[in-house]
C-alpha positions as CSV (number, residue, x, y, z in Angstrom):
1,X,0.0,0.0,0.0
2,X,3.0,1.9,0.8
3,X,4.0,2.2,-3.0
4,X,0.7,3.4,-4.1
5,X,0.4,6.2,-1.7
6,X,4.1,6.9,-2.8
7,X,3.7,7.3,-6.5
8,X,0.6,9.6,-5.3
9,X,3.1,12.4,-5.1
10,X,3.1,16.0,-6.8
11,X,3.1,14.6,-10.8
12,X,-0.1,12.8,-10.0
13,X,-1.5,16.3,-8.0
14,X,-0.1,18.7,-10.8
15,X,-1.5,15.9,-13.7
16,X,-4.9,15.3,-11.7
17,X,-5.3,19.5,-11.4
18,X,-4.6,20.1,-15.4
19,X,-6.8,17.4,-16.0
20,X,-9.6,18.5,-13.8
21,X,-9.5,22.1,-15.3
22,X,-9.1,20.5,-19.1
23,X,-12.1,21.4,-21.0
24,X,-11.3,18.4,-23.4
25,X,-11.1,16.4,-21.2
26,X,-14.4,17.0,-19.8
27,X,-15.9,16.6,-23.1
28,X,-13.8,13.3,-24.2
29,X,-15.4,11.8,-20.8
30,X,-17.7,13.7,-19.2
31,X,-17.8,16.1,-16.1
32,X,-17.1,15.0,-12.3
33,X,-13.5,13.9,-13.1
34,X,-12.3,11.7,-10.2
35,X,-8.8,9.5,-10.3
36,X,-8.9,5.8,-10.1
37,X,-6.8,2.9,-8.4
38,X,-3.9,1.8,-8.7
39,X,-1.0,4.6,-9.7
40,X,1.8,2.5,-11.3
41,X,5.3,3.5,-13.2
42,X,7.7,4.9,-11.4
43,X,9.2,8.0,-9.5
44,X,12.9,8.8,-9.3
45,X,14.4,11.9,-6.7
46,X,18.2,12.9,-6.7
47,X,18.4,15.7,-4.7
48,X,16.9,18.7,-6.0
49,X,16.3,17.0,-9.6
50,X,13.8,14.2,-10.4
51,X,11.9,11.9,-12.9
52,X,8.7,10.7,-13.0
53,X,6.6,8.2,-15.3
54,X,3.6,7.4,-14.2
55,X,0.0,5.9,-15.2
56,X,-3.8,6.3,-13.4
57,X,-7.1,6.0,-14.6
58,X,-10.2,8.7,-14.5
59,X,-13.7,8.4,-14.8
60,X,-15.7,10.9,-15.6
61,X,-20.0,10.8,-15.6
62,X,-20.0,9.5,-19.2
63,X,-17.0,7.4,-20.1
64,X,-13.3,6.5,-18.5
65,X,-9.8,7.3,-19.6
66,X,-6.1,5.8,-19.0
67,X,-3.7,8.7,-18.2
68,X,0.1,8.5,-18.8
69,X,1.8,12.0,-17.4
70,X,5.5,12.7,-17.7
71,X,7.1,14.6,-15.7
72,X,10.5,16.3,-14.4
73,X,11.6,17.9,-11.0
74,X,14.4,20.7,-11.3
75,X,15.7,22.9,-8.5
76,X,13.6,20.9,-6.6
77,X,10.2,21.7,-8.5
78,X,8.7,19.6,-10.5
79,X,6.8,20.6,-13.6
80,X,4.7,18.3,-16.2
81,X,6.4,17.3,-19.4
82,X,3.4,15.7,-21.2
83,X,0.6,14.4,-20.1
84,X,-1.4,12.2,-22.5
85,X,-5.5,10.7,-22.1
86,X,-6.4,7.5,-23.8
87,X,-10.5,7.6,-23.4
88,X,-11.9,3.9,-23.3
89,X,-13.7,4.8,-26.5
90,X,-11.9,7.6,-28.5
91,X,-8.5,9.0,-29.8
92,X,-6.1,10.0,-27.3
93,X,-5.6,13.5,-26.5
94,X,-1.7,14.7,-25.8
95,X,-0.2,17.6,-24.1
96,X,3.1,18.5,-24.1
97,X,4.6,21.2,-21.7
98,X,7.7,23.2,-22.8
């Protein structure tokens, strides 16, 4: 359980927030966007710098959706790289930060 809650860390909060406020995404699967269990990849720190590579599912009130988020931690903040939704149903949607 310990790993889960672990790779629940600021990627997943900065990816969950983007997607939550994504007006796409709200239309690929609905409104009410709430994360799903479990959050796998990975999550690397060294020091002040960091990777992460990590996959969750949401559900919205019409359909569900597999999201992959990249993401990077410099100077000790991290910041989203790309974050990419796979609906159940439809084409995914990707976003890439730069």
């Amino acid at each position: 359980m310990w790993v889960i809650t672990l790779l629940k860390g600021e990627p997943y909060e900065l990816s969950l927030q983007y997607i939550k406020e994504n007006t796409q995404v709200a239309e690929m699967i609905g409104q009410s966007i709430e994360p799903g269990w479990p959050v796998l990849g990975s999550i690397t720190n060294s020091g002040t710098a960091g990777h992460s590579d990590i996959y969750y599912a949401i559900r919205g009130d019409v359909s569900k959706a597999t999201v992959h988020v990249k993401a990077s931690k410099h100077l000790n903040e991290w910041q989203l790289d790309e974050v990419i939704v796979t609906p159940t149903d439809g084409q995914a949607m990707v976003q890439t930060f730069h």
